[in-house]
N, C-alpha and C positions, 0 to 999 in steps of 0.2 A: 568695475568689479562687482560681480552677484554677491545681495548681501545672504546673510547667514538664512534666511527665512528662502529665498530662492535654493542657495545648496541644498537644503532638506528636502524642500519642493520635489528636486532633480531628481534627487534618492528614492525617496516615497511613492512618488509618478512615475513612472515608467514609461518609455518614450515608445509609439508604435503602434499597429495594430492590435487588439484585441485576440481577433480569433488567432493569429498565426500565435501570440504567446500561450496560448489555451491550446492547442493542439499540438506546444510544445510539452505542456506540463504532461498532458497527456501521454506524450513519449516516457518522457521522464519517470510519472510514476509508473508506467509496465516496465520496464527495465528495472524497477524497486521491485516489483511484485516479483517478476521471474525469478529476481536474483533470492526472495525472501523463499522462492517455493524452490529453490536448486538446496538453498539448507536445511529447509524442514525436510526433504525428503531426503538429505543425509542423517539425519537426529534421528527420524522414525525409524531408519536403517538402524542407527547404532541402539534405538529401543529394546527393537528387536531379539539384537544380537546381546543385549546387556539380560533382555530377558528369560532367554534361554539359557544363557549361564546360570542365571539363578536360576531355575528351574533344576539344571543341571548340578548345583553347588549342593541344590534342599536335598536330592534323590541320592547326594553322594553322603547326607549328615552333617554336612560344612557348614555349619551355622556364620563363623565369623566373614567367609568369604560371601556369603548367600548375602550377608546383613549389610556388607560392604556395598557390593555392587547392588542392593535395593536402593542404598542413598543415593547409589551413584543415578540411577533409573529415577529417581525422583526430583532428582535435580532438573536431569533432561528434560521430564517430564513437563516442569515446570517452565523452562524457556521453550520448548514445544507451543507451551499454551500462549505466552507472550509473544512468540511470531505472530501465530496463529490469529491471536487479535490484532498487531500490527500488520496482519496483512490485509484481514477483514477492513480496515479502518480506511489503507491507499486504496481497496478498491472499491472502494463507495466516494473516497475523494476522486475518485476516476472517474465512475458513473455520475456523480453529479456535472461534475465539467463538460462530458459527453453531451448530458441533456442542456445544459447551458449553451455548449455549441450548435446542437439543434434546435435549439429554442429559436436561437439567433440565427439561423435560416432560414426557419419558417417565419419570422418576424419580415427579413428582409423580403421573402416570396411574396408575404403578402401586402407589404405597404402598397403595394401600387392600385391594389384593388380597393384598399381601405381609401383608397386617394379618390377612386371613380367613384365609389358609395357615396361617400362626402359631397361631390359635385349634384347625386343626382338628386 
């Protein structure tokens, strides 16, 4: 039976190649991204539309409804901006993996020549 220090091992280690998991994260986080820019550009939609209200509430004198919907726009406002950095965040964790899987090819391109330098 594995003892307790091999089950964690199991866990922690991941079993496989390298690039094909890296090029899965890969997938994974554009499918975050997309899904994060299909909401932000419903929110900037409802900005929008929250913001012409009030535009339209001021010109009509409606204070209480103008002052309503300004919280409500500020709210948005605010998870607007916390996508916005959480989507900033997966796609620089994208671009680094990218460049890590290129790294890792031109590594492999070049071993063989680093191999004949060595020799000569």
């Amino acid at each position: 039976t594995p003892s307790i220090g091999e089950k964690i091992g199991d866990v922690v280690k991941p079993k496989g190649a390298l690039k094909p998991r890296v090029q899965e994260g890969v997938k994974k986080l554009r499918l975050q991204i997309q899904k994060l820019d299909k909401m932000l550009s419903g929110l900037q939609e409802r900005d929008g539309q929250l913001f012409s209200r009030i535009v339209e509430a001021t010109q009509k004198h409606d204070t209480q409804t103008a002052k309503v919907l300004g919280n409500e726009l500020a709210e948005i406002r605010k998870v607007i901006k916390i996508m916005s950095g959480a989507r900033i965040a997966l796609e620089q964790i994208e671009l680094r993996l990218t460049t890590f899987s290129d790294l890792g090819d031109t590594v492999v391109a070049i071993m063989p020549t680093m191999g004949l330098m060595k020799r000569s």
